[in-house]
PAZAPA-4460 file (N, C-alpha, C; in steps of 0.05 Angstrom, whole numbers, plus 32768, in hexadecimal, padded with zeros to 4 digits):
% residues 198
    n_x    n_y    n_z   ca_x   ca_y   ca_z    c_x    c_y    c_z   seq   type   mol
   7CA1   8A3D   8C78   7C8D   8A51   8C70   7C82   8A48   8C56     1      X     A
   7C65   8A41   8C59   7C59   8A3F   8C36   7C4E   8A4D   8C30     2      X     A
   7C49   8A57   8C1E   7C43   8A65   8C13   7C2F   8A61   8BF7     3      X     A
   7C13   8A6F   8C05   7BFE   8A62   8BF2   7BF3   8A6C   8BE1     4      X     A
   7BF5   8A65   8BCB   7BE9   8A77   8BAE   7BD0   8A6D   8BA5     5      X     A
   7BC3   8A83   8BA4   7B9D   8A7D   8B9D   7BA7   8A7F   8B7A     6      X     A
   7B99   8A72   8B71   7B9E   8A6B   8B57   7B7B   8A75   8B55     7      X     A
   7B76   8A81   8B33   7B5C   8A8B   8B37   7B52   8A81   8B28     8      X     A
   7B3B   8A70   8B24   7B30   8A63   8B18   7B1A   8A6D   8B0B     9      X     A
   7B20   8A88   8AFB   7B0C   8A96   8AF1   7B0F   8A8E   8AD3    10      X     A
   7B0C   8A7D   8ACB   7B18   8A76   8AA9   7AFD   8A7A   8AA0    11      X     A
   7AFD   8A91   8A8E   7AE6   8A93   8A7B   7AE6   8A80   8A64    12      X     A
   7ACD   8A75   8A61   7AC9   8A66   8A49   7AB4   8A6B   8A35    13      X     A
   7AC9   8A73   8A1F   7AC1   8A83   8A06   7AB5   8A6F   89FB    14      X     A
   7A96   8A73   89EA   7A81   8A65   89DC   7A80   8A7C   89C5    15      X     A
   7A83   8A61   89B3   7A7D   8A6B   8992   7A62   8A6F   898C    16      X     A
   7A67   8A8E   8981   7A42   8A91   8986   7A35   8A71   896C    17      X     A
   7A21   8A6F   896F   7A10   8A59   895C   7A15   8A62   893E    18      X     A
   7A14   8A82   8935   7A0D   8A80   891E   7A29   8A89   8911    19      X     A
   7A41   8A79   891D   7A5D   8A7C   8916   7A62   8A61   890E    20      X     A
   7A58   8A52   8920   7A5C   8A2D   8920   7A54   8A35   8907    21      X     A
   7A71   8A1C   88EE   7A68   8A13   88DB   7A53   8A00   88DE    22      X     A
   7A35   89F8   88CD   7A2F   89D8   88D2   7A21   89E3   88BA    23      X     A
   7A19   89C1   88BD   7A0D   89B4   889B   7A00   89D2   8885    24      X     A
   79F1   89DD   888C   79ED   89EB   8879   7A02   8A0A   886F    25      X     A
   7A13   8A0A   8883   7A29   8A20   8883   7A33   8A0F   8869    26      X     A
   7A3E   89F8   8869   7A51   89E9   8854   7A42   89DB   8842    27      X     A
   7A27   89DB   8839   7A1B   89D8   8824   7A18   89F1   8811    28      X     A
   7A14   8A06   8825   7A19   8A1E   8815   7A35   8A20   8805    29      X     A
   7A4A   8A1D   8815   7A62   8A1C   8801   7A61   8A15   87F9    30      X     A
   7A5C   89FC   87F1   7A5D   89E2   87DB   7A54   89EE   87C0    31      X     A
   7A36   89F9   87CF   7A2C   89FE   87B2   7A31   8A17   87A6    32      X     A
   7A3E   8A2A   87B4   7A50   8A41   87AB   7A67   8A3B   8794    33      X     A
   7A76   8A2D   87AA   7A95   8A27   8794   7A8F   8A11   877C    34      X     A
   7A74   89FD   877D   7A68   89F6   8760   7A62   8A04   8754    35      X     A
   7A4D   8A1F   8756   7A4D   8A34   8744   7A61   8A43   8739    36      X     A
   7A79   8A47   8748   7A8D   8A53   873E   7A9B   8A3E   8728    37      X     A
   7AA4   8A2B   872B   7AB7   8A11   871D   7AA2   8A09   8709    38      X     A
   7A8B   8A06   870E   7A6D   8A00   86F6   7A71   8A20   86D9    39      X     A
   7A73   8A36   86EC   7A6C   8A49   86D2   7A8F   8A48   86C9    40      X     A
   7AA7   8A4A   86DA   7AB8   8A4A   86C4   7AC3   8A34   86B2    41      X     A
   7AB7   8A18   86BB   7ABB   8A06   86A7   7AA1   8A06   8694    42      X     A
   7A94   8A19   8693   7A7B   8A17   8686   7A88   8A3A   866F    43      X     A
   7A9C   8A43   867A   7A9C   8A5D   8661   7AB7   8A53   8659    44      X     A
   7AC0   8A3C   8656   7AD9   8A39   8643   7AD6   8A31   8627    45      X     A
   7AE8   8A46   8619   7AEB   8A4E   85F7   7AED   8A2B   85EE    46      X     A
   7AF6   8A11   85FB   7AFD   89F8   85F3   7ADD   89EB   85EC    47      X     A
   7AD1   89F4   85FB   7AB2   89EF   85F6   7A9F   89F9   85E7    48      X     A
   7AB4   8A14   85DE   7A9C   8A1C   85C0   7A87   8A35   85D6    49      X     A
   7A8B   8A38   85F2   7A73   8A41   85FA   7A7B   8A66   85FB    50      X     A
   7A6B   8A71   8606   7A64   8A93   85FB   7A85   8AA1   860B    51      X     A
   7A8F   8ABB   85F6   7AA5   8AC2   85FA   7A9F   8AE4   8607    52      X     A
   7A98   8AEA   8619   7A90   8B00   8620   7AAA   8B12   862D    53      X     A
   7AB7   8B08   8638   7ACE   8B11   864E   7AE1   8B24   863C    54      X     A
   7AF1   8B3C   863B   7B08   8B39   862B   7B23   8B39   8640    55      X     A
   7B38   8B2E   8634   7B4F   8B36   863F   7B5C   8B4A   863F    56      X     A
   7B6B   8B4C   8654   7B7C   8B69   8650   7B87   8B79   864C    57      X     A
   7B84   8B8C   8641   7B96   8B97   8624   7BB6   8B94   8635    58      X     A
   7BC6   8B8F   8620   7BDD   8B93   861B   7BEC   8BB1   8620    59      X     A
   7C04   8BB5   8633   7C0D   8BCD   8639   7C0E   8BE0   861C    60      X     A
   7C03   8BF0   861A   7C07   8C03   8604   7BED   8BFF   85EA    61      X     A
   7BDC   8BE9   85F1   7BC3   8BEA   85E3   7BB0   8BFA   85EE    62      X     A
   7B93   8C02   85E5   7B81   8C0B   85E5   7B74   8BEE   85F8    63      X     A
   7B5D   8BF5   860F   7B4D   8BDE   8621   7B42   8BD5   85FF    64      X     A
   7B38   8BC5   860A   7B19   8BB5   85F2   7B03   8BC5   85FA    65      X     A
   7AF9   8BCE   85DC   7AE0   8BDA   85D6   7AC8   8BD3   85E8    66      X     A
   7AB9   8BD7   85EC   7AA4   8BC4   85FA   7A8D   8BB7   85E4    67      X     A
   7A7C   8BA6   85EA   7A67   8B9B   85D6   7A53   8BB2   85D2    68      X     A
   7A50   8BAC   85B8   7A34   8BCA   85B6   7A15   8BC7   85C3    69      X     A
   7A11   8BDD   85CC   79FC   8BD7   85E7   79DF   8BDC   85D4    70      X     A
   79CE   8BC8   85DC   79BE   8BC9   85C3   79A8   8BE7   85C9    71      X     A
   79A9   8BF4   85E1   7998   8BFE   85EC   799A   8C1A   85E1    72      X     A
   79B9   8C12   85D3   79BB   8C35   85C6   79BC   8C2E   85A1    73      X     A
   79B0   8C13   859D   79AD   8C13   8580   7992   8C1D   857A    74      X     A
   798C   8C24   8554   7974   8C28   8549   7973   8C11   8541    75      X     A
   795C   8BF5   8552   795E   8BE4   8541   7945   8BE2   852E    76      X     A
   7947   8BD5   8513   793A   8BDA   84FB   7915   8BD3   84F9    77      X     A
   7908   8BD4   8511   78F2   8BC2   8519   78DB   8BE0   8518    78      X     A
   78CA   8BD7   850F   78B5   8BE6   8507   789F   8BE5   851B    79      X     A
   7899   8BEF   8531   7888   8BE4   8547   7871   8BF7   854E    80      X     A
   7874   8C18   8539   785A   8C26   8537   7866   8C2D   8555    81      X     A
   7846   8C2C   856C   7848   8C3F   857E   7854   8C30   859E    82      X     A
   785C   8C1B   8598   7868   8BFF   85A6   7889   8C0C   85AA    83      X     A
   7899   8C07   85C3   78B7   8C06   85BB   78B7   8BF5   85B1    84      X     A
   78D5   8BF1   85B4   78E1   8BD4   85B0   78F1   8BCE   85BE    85      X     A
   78EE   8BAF   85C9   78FD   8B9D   85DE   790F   8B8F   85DC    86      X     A
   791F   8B8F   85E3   7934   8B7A   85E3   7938   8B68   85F4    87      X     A
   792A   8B51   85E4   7928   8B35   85F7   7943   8B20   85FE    88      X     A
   7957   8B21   85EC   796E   8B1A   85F0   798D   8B25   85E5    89      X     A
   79A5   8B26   85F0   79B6   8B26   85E9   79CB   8B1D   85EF    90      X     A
   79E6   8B1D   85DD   79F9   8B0F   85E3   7A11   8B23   85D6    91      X     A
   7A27   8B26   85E1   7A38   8B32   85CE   7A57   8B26   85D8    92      X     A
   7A6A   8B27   85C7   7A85   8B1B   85C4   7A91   8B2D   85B0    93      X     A
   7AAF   8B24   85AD   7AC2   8B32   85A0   7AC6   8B21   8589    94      X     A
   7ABC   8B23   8578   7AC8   8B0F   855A   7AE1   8B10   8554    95      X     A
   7AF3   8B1D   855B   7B11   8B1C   854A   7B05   8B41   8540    96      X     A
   7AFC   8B47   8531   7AFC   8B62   8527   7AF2   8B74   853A    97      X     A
   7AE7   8B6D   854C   7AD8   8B83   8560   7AC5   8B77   856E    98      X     A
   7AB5   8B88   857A   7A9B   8B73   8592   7A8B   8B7A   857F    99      X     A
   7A79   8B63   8580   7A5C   8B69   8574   7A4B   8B60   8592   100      X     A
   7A31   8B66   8584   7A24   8B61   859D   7A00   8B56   8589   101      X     A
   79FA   8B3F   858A   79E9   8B2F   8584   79CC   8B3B   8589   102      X     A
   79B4   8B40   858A   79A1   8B47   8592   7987   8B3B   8585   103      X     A
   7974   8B2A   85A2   795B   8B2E   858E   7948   8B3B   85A0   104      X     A
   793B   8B4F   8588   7920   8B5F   8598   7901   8B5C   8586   105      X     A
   78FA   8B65   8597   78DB   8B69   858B   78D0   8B84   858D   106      X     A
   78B5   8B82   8586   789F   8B99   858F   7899   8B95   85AF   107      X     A
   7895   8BAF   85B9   788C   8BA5   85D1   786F   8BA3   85D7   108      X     A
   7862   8B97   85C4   783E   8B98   85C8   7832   8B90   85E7   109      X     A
   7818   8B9C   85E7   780D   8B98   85FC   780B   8B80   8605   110      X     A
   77FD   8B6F   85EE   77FD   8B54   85F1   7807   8B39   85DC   111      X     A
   7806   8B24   85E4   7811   8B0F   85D8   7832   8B12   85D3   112      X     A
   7838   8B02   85C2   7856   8B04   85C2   785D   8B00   85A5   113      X     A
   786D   8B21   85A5   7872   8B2C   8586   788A   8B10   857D   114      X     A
   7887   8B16   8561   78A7   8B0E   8553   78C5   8B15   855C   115      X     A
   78D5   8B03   8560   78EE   8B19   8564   78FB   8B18   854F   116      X     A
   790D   8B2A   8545   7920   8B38   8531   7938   8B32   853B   117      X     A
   794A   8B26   852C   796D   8B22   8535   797F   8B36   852A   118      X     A
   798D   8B41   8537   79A2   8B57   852B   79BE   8B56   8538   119      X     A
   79CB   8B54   8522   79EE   8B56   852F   79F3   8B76   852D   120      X     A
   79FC   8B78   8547   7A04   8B9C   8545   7A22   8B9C   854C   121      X     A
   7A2C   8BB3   853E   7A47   8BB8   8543   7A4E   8BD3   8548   122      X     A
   7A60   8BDD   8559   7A64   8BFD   855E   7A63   8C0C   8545   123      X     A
   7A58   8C24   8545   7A58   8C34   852F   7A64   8C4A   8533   124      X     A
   7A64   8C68   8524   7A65   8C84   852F   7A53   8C8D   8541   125      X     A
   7A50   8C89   854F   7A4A   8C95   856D   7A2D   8C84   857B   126      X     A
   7A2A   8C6F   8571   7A15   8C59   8572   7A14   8C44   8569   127      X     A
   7A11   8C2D   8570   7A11   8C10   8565   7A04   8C10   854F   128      X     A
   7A07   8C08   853E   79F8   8BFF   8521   79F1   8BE4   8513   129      X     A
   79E0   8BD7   850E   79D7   8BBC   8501   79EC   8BB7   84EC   130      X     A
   79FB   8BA7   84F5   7A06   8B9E   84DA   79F8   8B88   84C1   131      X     A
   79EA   8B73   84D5   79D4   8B6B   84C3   79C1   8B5C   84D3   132      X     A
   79B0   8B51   84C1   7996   8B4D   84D2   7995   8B2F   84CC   133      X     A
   7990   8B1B   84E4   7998   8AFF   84E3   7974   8AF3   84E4   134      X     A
   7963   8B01   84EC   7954   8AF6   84F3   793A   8B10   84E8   135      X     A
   7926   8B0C   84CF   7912   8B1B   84CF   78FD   8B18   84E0   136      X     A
   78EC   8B2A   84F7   78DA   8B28   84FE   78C6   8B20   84F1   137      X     A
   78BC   8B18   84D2   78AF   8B19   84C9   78AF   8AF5   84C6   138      X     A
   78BF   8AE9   84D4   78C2   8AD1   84CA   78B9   8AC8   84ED   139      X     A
   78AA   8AD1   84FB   789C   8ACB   850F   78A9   8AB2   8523   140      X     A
   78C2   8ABE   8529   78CF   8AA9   853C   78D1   8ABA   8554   141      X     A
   78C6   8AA9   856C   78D5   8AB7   8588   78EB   8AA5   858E   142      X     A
   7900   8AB8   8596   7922   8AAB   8596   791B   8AAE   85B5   143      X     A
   7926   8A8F   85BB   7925   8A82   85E3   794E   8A88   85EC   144      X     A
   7958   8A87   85DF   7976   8A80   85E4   7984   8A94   85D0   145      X     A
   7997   8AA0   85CD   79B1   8AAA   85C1   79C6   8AA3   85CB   146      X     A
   79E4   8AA7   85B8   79F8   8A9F   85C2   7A06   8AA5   85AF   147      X     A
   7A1C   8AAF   85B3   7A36   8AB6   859C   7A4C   8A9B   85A3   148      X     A
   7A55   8A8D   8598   7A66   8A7B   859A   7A8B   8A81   8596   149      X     A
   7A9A   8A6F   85A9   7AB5   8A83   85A6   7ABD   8A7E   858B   150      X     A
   7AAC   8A6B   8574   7ABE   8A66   8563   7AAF   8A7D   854E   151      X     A
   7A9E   8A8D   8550   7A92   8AA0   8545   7A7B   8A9B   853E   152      X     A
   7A6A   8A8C   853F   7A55   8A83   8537   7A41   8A93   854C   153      X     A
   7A27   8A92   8543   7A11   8A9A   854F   79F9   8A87   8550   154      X     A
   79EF   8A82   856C   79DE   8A6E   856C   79C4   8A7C   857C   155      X     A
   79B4   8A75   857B   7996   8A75   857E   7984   8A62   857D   156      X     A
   7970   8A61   8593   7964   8A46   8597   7949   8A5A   8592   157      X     A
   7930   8A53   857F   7917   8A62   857A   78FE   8A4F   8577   158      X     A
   78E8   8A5B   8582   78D3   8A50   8581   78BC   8A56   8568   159      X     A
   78B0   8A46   8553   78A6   8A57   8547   788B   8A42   8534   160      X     A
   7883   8A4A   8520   786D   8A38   8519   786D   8A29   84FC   161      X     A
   7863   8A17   84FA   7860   8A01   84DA   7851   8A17   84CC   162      X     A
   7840   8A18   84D7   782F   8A2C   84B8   7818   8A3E   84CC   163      X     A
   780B   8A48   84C2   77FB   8A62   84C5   77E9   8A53   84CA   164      X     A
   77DD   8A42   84D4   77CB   8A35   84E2   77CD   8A26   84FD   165      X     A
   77E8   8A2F   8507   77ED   8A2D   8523   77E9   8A41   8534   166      X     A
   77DB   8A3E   8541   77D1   8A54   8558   77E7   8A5C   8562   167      X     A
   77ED   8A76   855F   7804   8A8B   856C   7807   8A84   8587   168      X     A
   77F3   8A78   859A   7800   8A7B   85AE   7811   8A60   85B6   169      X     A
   7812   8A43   85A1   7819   8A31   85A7   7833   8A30   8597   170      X     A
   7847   8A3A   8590   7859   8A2B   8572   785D   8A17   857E   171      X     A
   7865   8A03   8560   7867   89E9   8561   7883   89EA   854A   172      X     A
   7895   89F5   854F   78B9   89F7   854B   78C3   8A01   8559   173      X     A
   78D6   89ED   855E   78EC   89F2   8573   7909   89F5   855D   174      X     A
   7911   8A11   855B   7929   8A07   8549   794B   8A16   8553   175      X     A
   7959   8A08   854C   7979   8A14   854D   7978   8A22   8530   176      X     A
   798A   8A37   853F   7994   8A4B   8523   79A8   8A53   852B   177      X     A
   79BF   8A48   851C   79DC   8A4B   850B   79E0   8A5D   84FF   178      X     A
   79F2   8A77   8506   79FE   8A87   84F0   7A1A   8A87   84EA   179      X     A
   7A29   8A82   84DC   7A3F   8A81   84D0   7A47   8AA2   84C0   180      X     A
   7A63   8AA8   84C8   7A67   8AC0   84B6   7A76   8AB7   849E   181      X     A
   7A74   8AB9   8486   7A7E   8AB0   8472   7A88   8AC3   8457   182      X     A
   7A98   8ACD   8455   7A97   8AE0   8441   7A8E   8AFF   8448   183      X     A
   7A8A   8B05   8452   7A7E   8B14   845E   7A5D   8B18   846A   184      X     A
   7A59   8AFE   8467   7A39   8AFB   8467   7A38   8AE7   8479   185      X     A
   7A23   8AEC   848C   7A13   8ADD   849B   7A05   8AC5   8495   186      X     A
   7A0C   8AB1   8491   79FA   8A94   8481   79EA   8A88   849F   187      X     A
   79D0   8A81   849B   79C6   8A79   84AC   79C0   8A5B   84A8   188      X     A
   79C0   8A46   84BB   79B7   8A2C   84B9   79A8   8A26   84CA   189      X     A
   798A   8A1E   84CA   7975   8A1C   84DA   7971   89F9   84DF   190      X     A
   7973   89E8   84F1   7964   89D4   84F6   7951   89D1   850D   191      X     A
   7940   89BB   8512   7938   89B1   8523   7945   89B8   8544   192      X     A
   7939   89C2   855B   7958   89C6   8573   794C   89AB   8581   193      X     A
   796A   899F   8589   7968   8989   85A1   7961   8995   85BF   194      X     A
   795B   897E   85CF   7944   898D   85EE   796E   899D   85F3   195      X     A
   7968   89AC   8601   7982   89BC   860F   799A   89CE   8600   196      X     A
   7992   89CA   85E3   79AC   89D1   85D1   79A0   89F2   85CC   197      X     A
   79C5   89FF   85CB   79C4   8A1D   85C0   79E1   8A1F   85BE   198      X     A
***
């Protein structure tokens, strides 16, 4: 007696939909993901001098870290009549004594492009306050770059002019500006800036 077994030959065959298949541009995308990631944290290490923004975690039984003072709730010292005032850049870090927070603003005029004003602000009673002023508007620089440095320094890359006979809309200075805290005072050192430096 045999005995015959139908065997069923219904085998489904599962297909990966197309837009599951890894291919070339699925893994170009990663590539250039996990470079952005490995690019910016070897690009914010304290060994490089470059900007200290992050804080670490308070210690069981400390107070968190303050935050940097938000420039949006400062009076800053700029005289602009019936204009606000803008804040074209900022940068803020923790010096060892507390966060400051870097700022340069202007007028916000209708047209052309005002002076900006530099101000280090630091928390106050119940509002950030200027501790001092790094940069007079009156000295007609527009600042392209800021940066607080981990070793405390403040840098700024500004555009600005030789003399009063350069047409405002062209400057012809490109400069780095250096602040050092010293004594309690802000010393500034201005040179020439190289193409990429801040």
């Amino acid at each position: 007696m045999e005995t015959v077994v139908e065997v069923a030959e219904d085998v489904t065959t599962r297909q990966t939909p197309a837009h599951a298949r890894p291919g070339l541009r699925h893994w170009a995308l990663v590539a250039a993901g996990c470079a952005a990631v490995v690019g910016g944290a070897l690009a914010a290490t304290s060994a490089t001098g470059a900007v200290t923004t992050a804080h670490p975690a308070a210690p069981a039984g400390k107070p968190a870290p303050v935050a940097a003072p938000d420039p949006a709730q400062a009076e800053l010292p700029l005289d602009c009549g019936p204009f606000p005032v803008a804040v074209s850049l900022k940068a803020g870090a923790d010096l060892g004594r507390g966060p400051v927070t870097v700022v340069a603003a202007h007028c916000q005029a209708d047209l052309g492009t005002p002076p900006d004003a530099v101000y280090l602000l630091v928390n106050g009673p119940g509002k950030p306050q200027v501790a001092a002023t790094l940069v007079e508007d009156t000295e007609n620089l527009t600042v392209t770059q800021l940066a607080i440095r981990s070793d405390g320094t403040v840098r700024a890359r500004a555009k600005g002019y030789s003399s009063d006979d350069v047409p405002r809309f062209a400057p012809d200075l490109d400069l780095q500006l250096n602040w050092a805290e010293k004594g309690g005072q802000w010393v500034r050192s201005t040179a020439k800036a190289a193409a990429g430096q801040v």
